[in-house]
ChimeraX commands (.cxc) that place a marker at each C-alpha (Angstrom):
marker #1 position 0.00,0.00,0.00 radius 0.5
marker #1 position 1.30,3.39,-1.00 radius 0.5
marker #1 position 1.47,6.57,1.37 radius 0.5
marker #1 position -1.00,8.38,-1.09 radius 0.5
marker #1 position -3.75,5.06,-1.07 radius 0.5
marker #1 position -3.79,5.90,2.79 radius 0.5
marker #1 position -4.15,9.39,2.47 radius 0.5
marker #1 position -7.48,9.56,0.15 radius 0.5
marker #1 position -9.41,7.10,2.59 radius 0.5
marker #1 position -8.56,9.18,5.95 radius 0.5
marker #1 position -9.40,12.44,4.10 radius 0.5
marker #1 position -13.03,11.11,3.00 radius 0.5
marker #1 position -13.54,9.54,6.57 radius 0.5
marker #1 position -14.32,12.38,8.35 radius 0.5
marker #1 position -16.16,16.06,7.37 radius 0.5
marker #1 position -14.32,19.54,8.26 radius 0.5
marker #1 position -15.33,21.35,11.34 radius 0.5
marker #1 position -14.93,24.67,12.56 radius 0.5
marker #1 position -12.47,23.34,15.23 radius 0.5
marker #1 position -10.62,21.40,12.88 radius 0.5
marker #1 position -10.01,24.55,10.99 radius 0.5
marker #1 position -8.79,26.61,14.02 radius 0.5
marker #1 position -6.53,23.81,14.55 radius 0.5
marker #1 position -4.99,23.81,11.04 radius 0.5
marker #1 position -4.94,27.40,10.71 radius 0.5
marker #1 position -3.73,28.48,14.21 radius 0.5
marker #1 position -5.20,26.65,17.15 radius 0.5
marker #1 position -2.42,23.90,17.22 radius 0.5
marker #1 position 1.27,23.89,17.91 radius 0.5
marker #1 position 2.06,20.85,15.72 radius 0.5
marker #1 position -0.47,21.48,13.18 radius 0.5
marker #1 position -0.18,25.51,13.05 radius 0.5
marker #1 position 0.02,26.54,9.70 radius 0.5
marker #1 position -1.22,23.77,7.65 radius 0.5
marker #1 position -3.97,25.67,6.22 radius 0.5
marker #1 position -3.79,29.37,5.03 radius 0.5
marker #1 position -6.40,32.11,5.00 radius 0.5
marker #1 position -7.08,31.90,1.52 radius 0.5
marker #1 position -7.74,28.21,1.85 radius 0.5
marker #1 position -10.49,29.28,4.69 radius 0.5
marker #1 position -12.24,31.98,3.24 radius 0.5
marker #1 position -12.33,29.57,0.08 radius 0.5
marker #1 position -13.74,26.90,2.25 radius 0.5
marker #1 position -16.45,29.46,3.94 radius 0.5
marker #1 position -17.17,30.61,-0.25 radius 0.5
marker #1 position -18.12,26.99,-0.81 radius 0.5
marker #1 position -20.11,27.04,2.44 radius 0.5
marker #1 position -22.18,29.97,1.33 radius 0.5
marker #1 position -22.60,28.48,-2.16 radius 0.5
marker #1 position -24.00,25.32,-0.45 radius 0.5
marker #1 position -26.84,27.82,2.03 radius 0.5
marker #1 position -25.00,27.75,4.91 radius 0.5
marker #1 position -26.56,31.37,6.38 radius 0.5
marker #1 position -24.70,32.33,9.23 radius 0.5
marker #1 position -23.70,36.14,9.77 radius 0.5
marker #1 position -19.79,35.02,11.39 radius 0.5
marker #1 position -19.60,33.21,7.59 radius 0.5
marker #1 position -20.42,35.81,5.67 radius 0.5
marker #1 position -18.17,38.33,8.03 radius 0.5
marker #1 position -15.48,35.53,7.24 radius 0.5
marker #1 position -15.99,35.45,3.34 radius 0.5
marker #1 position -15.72,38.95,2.86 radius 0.5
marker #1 position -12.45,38.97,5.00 radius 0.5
marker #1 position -8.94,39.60,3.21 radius 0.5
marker #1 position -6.67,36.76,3.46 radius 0.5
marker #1 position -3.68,38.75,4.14 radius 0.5
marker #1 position -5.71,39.71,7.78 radius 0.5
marker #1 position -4.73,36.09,10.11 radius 0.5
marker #1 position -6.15,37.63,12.56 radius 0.5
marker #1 position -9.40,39.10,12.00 radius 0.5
marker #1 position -9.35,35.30,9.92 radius 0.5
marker #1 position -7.88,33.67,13.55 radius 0.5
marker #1 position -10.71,35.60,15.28 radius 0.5
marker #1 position -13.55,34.71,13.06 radius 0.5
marker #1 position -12.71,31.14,12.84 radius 0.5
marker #1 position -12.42,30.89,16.84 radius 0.5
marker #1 position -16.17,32.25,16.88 radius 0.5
marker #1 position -17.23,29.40,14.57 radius 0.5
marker #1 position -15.26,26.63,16.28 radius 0.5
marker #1 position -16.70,27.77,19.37 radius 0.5
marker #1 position -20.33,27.47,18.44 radius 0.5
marker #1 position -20.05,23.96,17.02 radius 0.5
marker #1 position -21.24,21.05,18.89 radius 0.5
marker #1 position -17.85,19.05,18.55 radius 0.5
marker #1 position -14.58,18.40,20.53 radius 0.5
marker #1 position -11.05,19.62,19.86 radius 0.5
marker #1 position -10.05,16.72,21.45 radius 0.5
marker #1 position -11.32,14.69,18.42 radius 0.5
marker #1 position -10.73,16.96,15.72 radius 0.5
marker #1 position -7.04,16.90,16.36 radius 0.5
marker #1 position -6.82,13.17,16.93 radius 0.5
marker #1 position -8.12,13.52,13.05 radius 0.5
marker #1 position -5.23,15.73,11.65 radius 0.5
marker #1 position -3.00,13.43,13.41 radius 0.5
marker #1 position -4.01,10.55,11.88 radius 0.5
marker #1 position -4.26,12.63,8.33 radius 0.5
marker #1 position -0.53,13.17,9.04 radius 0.5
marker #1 position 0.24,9.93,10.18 radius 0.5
marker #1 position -0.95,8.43,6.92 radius 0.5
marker #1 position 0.64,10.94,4.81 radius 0.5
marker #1 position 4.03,10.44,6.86 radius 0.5
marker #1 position 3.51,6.93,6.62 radius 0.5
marker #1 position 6.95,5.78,4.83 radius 0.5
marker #1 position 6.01,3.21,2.16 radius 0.5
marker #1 position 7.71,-0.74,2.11 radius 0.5
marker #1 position 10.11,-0.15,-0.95 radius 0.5
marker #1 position 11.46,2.58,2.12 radius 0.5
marker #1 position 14.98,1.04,3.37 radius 0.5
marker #1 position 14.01,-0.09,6.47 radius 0.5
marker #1 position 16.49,1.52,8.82 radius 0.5
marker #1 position 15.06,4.85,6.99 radius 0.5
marker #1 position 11.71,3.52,7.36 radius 0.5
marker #1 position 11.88,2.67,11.20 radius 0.5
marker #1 position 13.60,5.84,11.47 radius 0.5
marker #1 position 10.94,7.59,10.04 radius 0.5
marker #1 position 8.50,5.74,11.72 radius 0.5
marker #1 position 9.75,7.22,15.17 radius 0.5
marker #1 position 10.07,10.30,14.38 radius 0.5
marker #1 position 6.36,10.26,13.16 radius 0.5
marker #1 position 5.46,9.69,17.07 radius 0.5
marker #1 position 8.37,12.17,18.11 radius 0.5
marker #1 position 6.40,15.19,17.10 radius 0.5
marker #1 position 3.51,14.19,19.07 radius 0.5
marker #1 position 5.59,13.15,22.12 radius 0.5
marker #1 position 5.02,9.66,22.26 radius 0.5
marker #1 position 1.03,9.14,22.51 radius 0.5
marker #1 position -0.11,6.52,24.78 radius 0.5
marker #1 position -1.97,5.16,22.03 radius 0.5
marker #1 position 1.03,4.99,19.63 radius 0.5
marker #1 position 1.21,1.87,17.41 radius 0.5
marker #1 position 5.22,2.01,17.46 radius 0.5
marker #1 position 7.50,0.29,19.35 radius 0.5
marker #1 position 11.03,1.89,20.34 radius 0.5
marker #1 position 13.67,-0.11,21.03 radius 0.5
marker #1 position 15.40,0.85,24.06 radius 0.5
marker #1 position 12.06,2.80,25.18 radius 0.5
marker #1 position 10.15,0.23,27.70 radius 0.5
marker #1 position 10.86,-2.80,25.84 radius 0.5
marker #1 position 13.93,-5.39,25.45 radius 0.5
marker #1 position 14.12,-5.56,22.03 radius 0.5
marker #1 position 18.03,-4.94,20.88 radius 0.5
marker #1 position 18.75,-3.58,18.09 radius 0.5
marker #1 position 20.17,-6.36,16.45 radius 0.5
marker #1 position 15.97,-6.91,16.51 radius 0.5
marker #1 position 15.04,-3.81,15.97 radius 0.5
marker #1 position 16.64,-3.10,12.86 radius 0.5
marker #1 position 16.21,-5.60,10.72 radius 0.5
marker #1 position 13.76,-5.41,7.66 radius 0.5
marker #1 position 11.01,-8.31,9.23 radius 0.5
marker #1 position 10.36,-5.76,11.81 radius 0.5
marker #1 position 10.36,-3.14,9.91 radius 0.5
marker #1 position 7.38,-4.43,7.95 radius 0.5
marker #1 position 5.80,-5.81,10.49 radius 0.5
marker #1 position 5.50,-1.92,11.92 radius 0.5
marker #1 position 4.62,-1.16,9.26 radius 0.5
marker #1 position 1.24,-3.61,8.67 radius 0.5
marker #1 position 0.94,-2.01,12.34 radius 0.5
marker #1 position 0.80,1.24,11.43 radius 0.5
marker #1 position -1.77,0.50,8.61 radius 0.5
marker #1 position -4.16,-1.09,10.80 radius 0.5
marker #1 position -3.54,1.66,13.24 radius 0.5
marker #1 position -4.86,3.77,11.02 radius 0.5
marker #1 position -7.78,2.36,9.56 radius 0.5
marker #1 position -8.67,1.33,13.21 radius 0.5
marker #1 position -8.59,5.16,14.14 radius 0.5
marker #1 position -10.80,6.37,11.19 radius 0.5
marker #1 position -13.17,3.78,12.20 radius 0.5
marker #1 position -13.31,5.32,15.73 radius 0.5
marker #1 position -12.81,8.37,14.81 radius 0.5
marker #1 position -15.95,8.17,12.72 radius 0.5
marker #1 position -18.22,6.75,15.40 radius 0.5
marker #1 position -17.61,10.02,17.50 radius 0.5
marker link #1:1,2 radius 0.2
marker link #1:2,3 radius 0.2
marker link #1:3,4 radius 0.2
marker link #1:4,5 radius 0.2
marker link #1:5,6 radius 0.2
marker link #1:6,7 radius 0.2
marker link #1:7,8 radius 0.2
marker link #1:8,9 radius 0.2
marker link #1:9,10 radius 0.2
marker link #1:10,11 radius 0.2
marker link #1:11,12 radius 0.2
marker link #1:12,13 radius 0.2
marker link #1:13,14 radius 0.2
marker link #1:14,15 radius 0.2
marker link #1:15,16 radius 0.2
marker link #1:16,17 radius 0.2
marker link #1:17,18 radius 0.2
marker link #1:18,19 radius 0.2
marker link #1:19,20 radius 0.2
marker link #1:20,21 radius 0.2
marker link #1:21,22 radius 0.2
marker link #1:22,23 radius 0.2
marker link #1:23,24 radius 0.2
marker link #1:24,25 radius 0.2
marker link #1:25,26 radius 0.2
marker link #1:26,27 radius 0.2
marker link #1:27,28 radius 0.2
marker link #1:28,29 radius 0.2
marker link #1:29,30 radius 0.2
marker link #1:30,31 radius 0.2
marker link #1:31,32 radius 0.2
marker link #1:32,33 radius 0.2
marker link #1:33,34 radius 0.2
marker link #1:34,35 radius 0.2
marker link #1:35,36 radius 0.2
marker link #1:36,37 radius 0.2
marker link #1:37,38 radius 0.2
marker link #1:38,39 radius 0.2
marker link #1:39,40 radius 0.2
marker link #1:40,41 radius 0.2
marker link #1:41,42 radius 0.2
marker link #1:42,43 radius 0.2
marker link #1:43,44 radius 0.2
marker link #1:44,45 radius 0.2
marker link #1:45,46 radius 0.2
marker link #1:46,47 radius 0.2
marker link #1:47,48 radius 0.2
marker link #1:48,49 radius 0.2
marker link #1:49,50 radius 0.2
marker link #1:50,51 radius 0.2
marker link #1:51,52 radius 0.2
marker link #1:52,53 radius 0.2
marker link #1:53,54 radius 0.2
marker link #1:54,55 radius 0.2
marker link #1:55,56 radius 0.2
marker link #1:56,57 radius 0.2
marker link #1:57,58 radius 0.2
marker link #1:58,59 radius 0.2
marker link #1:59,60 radius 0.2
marker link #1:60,61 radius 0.2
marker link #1:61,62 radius 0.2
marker link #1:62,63 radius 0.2
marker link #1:63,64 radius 0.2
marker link #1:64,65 radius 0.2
marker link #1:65,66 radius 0.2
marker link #1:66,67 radius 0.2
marker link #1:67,68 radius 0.2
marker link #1:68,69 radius 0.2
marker link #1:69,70 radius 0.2
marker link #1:70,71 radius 0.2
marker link #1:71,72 radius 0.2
marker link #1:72,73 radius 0.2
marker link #1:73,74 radius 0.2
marker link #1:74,75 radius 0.2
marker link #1:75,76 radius 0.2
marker link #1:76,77 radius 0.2
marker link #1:77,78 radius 0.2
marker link #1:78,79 radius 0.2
marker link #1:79,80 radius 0.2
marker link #1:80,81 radius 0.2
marker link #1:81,82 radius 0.2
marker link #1:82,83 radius 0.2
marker link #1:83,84 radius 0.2
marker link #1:84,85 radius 0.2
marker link #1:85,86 radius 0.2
marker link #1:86,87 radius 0.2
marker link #1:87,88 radius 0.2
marker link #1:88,89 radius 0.2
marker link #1:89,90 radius 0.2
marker link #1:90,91 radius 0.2
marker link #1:91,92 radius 0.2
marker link #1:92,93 radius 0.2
marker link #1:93,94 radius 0.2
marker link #1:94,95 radius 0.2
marker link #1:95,96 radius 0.2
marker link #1:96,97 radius 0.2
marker link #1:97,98 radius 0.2
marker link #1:98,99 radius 0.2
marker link #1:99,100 radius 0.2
marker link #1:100,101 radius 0.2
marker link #1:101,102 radius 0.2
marker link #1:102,103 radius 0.2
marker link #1:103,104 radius 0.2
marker link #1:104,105 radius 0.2
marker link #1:105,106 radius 0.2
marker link #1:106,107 radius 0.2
marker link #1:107,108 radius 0.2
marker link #1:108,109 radius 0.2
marker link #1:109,110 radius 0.2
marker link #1:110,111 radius 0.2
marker link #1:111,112 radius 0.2
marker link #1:112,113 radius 0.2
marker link #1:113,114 radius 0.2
marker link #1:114,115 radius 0.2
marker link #1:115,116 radius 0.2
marker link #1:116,117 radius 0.2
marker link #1:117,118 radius 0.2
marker link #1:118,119 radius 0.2
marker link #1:119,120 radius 0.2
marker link #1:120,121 radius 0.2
marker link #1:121,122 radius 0.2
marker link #1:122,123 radius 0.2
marker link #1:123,124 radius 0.2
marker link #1:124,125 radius 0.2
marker link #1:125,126 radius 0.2
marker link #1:126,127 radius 0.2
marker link #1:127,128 radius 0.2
marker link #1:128,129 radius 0.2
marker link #1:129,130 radius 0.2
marker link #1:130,131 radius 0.2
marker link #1:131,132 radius 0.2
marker link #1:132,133 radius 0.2
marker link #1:133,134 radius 0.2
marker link #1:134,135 radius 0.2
marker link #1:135,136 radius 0.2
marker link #1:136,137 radius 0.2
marker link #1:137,138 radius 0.2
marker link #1:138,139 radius 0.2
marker link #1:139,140 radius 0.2
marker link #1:140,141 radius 0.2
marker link #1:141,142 radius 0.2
marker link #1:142,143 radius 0.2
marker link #1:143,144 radius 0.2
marker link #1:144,145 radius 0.2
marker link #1:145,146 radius 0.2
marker link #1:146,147 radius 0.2
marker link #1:147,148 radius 0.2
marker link #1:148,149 radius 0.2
marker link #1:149,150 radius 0.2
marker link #1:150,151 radius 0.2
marker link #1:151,152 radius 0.2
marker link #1:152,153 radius 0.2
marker link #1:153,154 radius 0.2
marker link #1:154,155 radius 0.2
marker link #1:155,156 radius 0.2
marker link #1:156,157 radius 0.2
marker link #1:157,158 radius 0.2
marker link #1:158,159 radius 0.2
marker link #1:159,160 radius 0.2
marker link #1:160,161 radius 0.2
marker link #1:161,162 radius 0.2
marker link #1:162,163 radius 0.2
marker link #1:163,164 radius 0.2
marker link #1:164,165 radius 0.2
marker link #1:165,166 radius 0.2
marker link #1:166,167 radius 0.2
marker link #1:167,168 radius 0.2
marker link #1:168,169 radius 0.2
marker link #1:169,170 radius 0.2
marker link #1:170,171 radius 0.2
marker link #1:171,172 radius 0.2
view
């Protein structure tokens, strides 16, 4: 399975929020920046085109997109008067990144493990992480560690990780 086949499915799992927004645009350390102004008030055009009538919408389409602020503000207003949980919404741009980090099995594998950590690096080692350090709680030496069986097997791990969280994710 390529990096790109996981992408698509996690994308089409779940719809856009308000909150997921803020946390794209500016509500988010880790995710900060991944969406621009223009790609918000585009988003809030489409909204408008589909009847969405809501006065913080229409104040947000007729922003400029070089005012992140007055953009920051607007979306904040919005986010805050859904009916969802940040708490969620983020756990669904981090498996969006997780599957388009995802290193693919043609990867070397000491790149690929490599890359595999440092996927769960940037979010500080999640409880609910499908990867397993060696030398980080477990036995495993490298001599086990890096060899390309287990990098694989993380691998198929990751995947299932993955479509296990959509699945979740989409029942919230």
């Amino acid at each position: 399975m390529t990096r790109y086949s996981m992408i698509i499915p996690v994308i089409r799992s779940f719809s856009l929020t308000w909150k997921a927004i803020d946390i794209g645009f500016k509500g988010n350390a880790i995710f900060s920046n991944e969406l621009s102004a223009r790609d918000i008030i585009d988003y809030t055009l489409l909204q408008m085109e589909k009847g969405i009538e809501d006065e913080t919408v229409a104040e947000l389409a007729c922003e400029y997109d070089t005012n992140g602020e007055e953009v920051n503000r607007l979306v904040k207003i919005l986010a805050n008067k859904e009916n969802t949980d940040y708490s969620i919404e983020f756990r669904k741009w981090r498996v969006l990144c997780i599957a388009k980090s995802l290193p693919n099995e043609e990867t070397e594998h000491i790149s690929g493990l490599i890359e595999l950590g440092d996927i769960w690096v940037e979010f500080d080692f999640p409880e609910d992480s499908p990867h397993v350090f060696q030398g980080r709680g477990t036995d495993i030496t490298p001599e086990q560690y890096y060899t390309k069986e287990n990098y694989k097997k993380l691998l198929k791990t990751h995947e299932d990780w993955i479509k296990e969280e959509i699945k979740q994710l989409k029942l919230m």
